[in-house]
C-alpha positions as CSV (number, residue, x, y, z in Angstrom):
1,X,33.3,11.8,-53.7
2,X,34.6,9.4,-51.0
3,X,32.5,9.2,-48.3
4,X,34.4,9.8,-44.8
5,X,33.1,6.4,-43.0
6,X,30.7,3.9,-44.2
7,X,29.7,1.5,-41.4
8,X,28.3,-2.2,-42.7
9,X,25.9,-3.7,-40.4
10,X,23.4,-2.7,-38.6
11,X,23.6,-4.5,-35.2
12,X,24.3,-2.9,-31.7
13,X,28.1,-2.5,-33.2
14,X,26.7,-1.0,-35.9
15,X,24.6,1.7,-34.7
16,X,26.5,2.4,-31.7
17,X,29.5,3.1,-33.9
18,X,27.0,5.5,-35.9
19,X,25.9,7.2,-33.0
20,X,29.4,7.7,-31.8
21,X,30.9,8.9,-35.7
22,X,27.9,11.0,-36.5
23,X,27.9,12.8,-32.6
24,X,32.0,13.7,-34.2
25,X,29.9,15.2,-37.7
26,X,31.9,12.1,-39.9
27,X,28.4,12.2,-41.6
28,X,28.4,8.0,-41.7
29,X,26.7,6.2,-43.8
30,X,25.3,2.9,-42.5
31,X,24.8,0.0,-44.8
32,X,22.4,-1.8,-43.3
33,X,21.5,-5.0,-45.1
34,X,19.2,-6.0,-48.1
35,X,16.0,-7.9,-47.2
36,X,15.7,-10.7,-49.1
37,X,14.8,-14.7,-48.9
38,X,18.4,-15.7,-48.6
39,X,19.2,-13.6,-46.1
40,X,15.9,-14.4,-43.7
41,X,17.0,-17.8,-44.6
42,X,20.7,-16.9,-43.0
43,X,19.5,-14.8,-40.3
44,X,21.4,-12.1,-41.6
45,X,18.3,-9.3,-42.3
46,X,19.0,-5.7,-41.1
47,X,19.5,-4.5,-37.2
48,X,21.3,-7.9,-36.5
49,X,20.7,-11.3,-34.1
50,X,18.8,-9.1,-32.0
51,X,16.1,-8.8,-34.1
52,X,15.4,-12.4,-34.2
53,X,15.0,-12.6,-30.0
54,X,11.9,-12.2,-27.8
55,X,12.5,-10.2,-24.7
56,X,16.0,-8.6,-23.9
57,X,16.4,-8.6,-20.0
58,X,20.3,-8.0,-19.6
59,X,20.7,-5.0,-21.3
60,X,21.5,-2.0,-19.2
61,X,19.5,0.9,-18.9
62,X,16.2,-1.3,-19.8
63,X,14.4,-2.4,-17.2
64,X,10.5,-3.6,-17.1
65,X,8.3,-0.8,-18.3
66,X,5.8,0.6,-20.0
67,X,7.1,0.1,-23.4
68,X,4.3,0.2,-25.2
69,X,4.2,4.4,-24.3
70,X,7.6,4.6,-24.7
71,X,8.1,3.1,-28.0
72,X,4.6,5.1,-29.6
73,X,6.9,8.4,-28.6
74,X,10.0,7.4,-29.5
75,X,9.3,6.1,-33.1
76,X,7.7,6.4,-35.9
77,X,4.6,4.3,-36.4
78,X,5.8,2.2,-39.3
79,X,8.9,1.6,-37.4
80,X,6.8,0.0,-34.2
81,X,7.8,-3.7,-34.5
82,X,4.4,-6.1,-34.3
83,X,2.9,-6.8,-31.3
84,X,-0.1,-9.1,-30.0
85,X,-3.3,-6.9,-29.3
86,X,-3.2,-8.0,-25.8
87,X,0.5,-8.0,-24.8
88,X,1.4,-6.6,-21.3
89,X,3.2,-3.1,-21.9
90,X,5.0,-3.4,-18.5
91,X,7.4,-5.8,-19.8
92,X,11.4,-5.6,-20.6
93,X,12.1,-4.5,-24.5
94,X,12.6,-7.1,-27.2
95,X,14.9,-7.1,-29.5
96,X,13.5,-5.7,-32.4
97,X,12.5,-2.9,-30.3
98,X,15.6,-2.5,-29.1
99,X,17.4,-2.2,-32.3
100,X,14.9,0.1,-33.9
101,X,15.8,2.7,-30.9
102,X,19.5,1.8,-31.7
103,X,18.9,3.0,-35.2
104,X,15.9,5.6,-34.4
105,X,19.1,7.3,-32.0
106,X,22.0,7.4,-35.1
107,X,19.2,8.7,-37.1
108,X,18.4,11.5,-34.9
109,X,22.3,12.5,-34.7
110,X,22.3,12.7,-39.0
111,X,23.4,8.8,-39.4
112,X,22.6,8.3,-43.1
113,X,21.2,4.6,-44.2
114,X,21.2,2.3,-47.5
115,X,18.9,-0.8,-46.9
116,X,21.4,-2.9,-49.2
117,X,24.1,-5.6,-49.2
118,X,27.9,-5.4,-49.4
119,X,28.7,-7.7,-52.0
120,X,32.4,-6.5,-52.4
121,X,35.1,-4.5,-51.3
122,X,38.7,-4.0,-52.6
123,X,40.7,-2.6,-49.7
124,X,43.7,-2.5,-52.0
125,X,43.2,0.6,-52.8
126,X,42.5,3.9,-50.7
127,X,39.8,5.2,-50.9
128,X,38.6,2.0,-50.4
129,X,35.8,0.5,-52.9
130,X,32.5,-1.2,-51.8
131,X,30.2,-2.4,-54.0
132,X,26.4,-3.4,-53.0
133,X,23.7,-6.1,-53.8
134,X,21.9,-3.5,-55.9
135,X,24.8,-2.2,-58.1
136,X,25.6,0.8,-56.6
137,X,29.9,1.3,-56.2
138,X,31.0,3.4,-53.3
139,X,34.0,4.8,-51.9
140,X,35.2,5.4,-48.4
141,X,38.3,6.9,-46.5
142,X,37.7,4.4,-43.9
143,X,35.4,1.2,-43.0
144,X,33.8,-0.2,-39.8
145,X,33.1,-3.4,-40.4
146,X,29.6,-4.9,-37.7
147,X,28.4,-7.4,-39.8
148,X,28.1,-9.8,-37.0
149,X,27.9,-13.5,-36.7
150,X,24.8,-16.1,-37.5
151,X,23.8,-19.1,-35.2
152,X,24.3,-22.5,-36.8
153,X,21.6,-24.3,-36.4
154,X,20.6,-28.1,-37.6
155,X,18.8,-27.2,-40.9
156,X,15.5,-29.0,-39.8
157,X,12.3,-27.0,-40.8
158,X,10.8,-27.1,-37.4
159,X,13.7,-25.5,-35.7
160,X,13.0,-22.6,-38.1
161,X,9.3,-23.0,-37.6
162,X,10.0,-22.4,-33.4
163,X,12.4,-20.0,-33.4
164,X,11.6,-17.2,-30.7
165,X,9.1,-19.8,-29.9
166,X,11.4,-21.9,-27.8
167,X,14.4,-22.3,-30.1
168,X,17.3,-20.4,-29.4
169,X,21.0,-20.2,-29.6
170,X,22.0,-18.0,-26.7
171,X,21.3,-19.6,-22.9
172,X,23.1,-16.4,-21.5
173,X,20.4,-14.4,-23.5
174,X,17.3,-16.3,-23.7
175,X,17.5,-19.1,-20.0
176,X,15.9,-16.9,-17.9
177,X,13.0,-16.1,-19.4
178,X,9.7,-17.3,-18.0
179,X,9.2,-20.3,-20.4
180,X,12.3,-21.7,-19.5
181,X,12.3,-21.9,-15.6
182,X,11.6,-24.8,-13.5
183,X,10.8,-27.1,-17.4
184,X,13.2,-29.7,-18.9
185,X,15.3,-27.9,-21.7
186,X,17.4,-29.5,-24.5
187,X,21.1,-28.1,-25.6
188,X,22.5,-29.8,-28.8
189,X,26.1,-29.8,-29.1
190,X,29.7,-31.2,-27.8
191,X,31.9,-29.2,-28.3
192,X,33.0,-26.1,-25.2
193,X,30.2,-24.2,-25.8
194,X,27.6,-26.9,-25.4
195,X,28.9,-27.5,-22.2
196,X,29.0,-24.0,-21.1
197,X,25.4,-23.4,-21.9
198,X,24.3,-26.4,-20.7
199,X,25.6,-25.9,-17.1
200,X,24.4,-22.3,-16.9
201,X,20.6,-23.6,-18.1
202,X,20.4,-25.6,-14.8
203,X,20.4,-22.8,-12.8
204,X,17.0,-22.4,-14.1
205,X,15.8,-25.9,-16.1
206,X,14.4,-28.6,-13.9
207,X,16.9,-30.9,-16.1
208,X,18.9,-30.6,-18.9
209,X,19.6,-33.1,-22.2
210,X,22.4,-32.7,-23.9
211,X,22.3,-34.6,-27.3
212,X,25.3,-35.4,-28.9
213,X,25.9,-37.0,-32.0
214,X,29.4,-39.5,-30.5
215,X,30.1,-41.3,-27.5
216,X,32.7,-38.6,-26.4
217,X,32.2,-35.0,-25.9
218,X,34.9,-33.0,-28.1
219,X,35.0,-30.4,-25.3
220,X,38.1,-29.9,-23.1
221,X,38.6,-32.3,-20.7
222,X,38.0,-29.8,-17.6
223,X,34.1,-28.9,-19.5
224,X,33.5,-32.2,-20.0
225,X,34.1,-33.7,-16.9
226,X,31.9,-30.6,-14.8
227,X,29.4,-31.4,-17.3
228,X,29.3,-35.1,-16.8
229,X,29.3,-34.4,-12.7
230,X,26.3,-32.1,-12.9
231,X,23.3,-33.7,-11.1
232,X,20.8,-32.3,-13.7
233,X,22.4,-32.8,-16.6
234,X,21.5,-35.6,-18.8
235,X,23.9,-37.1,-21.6
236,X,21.9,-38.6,-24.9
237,X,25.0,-40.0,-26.6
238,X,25.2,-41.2,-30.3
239,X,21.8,-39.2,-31.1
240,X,21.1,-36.6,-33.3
241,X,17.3,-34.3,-32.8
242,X,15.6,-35.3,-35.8
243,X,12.2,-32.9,-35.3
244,X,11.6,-30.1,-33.0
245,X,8.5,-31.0,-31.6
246,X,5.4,-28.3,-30.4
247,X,2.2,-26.6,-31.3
248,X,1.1,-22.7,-31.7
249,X,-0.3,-22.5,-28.2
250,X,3.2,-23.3,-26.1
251,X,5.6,-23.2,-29.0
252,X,8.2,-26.4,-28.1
253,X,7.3,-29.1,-26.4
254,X,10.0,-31.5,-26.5
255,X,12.2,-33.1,-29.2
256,X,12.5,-36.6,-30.7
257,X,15.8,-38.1,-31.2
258,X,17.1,-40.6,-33.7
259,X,20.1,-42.9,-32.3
260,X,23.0,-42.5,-35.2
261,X,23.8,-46.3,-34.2
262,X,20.4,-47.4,-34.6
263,X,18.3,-45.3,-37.4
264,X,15.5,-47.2,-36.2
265,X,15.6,-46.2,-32.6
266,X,13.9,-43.1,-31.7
267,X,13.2,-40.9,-28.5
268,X,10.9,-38.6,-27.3
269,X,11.8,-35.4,-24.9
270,X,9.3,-33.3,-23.2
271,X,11.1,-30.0,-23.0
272,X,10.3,-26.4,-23.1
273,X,13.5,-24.9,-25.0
274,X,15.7,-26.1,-27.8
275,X,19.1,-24.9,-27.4
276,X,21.3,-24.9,-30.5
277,X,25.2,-25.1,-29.4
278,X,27.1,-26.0,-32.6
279,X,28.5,-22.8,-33.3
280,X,28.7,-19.7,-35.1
281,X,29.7,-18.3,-38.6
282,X,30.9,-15.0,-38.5
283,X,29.2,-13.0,-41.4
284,X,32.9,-11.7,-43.5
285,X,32.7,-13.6,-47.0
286,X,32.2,-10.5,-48.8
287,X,35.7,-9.4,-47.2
288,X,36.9,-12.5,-49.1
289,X,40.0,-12.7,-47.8
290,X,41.4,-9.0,-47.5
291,X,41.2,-8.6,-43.9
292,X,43.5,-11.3,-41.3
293,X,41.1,-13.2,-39.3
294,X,41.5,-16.3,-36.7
295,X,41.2,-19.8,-37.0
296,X,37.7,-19.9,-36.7
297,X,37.4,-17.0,-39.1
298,X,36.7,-14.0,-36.8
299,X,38.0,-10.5,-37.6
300,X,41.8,-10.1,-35.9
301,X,42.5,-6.7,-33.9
302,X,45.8,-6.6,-34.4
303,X,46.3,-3.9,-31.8
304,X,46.0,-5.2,-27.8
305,X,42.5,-3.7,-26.7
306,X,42.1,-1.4,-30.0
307,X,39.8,-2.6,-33.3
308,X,42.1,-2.2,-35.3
309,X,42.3,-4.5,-38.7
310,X,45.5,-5.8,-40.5
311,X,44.0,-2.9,-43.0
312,X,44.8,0.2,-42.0
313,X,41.7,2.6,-41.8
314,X,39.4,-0.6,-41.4
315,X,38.2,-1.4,-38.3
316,X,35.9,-4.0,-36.7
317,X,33.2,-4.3,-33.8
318,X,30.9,-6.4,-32.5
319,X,30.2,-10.5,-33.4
320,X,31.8,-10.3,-35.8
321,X,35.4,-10.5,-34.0
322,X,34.2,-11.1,-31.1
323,X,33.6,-15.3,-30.6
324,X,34.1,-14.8,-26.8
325,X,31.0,-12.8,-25.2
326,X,29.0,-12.0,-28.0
327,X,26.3,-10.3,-26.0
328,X,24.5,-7.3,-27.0
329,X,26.3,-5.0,-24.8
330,X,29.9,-6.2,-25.4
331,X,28.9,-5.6,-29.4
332,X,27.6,-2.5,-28.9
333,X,30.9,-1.5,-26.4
334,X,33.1,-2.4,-29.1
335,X,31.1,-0.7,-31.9
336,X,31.8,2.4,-29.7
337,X,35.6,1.6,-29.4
338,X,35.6,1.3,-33.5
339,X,34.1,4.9,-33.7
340,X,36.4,6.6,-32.0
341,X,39.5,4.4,-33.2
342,X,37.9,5.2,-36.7
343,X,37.5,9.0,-35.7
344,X,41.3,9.4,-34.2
345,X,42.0,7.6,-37.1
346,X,40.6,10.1,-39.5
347,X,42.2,13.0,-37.3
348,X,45.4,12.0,-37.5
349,X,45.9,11.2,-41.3
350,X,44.2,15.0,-42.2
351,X,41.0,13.6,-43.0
352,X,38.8,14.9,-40.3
């Protein structure tokens, strides 16, 4: 029997489209990602990006409390993500927190979850077909697909060794934390979003390095140049970051470069944060080509402010067509808009 909505992923999208489809009784079923070494490796693990950040200050409704109260009565103690023994619990959520009361909320409403991979789908056909990691076929009558997109990072072992620790790939998310303010930061990149980040970190960074591989920025011109003319922002041309550099007490420290004109030639950075700005890769292989996407790969809405697919019945939300804002509450905004597309989709083809 076809299910009536199967939602894969299991970021903000992801369960706020649950929340929303299961409050209209579709009964959805969340897939919400296999755990396994390839995809900690990816970033790709169940309840999203989110999980892999520290504290989440920007999210509405979530100011500084006691969490630790909060999150003993609002889930289950196996669910409780780790925390030090002497943490302060008046402090803003994390992000593992804050996805586990995404998900603790669709479950409460009857959202029903397979901790699994999507490893196919033919949409060629309706029902559509899914199959998972684990072998198991499925059909639906209509998809949401929140699968979200992964940082690119450099592939050096210390970045992955830092990560949370000082390493990010978000300055709207992570600058203002504590361990960034009034500390020399590092953003690696050259392209638009490089520049973006870097300008909004020296609002709080003492100075800012931007390391770029060339002698030219491959930004716009207009990014480049208010880049260039900011006062604490520092240009290492024709260098690459060859080790993230820190300890287990402070996390990063700085960086040491290698000049790509001079192998020999290296640099040391005293910094506090490691900002990755090289992109991001949205997470749709599986959809191997069934679903129209942009240049850079991203899920197409073909319908002006709707999330609707090229598919009909399909619909998408959150990073994973979204290479704009891709904040938390934009993914989980559009995960609602795919609910109730999906839902008034359902209505009005008899399915409901």
């Amino acid at each position: 029997m076809a299910e009536r909505v199967i939602i894969i992923g299991s970021g903000p999208a992801g369960w706020a489209a649950a929340i929303y489809t299961s409050r209209a009784s579709l009964e959805p079923l969340v897939i919400e990602g296999a755990v396994t070494e390839d995809n900690r490796l990816k970033g790709t693990l169940p309840l999203g990006q989110l999980a892999l950040t520290t504290e989440v200050e920007n999210y509405p409704g979530f100011p500084a409390g006691d969490m630790r109260a909060f999150l003993d009565d609002a889930l289950e103690p196996a669910r409780v993500p780790y925390r030090h023994a002497n943490e302060d619990p008046h402090r803003a959520v994390t992000g593992p927190e804050l996805m586990e009361l995404m998900r603790r909320q669709a479950l409460n409403f009857g959202t029903r979850v397979k901790t699994d991979d999507v490893v196919h789908v033919d949409l060629s056909q309706h029902p559509f077909r899914l199959k998972t990691l684990s072998g198991e076929e499925l059909q639906s009558l209509s998809l949401i697909v929140a699968t979200g997109a992964r940082a690119n990072y450099l592939g050096l072992e210390s970045e992955e060794q830092f990560k949370n620790r000082g390493v990010s790939a978000c300055a709207v998310c992570d600058g203002a934390l504590p361990r960034f303010r009034n500390r020399p930061l590092v953003v690696v990149g050259g392209g638009d979003s490089a520049m973006e980040e870097s300008n909004y970190l020296t609002k709080f960074a003492t100075r800012v390095y931007v390391v770029h591989r060339r002698d030219a920025f491959r930004a716009s011109k207009i990014m480049a140049e208010r880049t260039l003319a900011n006062p604490k922002i520092e240009v290492k041309w024709n260098s690459v970051v060859d080790e993230v550099l820190g300890n287990d007490e402070h996390g990063v420290t700085g960086v040491r470069l290698r000049s790509t004109v001079d192998a020999a030639k290296t640099e040391e950075l005293e910094a506090s944060g490691y900002f990755a700005a090289i992109g991001h890769t949205p997470n749709a292989d599986f959809l191997r080509g069934q679903l129209e996407t942009t240049e850079k790969g991203y899920i197409r809405w073909t319908k002006p402010f709707r999330t609707h697919t090229s598919v009909e019945g399909v619909f998408a939300g959150g990073d994973v067509a979204d290479d704009y804002y891709r904040q938390a509450v934009t993914a989980a905004g559009t995960g609602c808009m795919a609910a109730l597309d999906c839902e008034r989709w359902l209505a009005a083809k008899g399915f409901d």
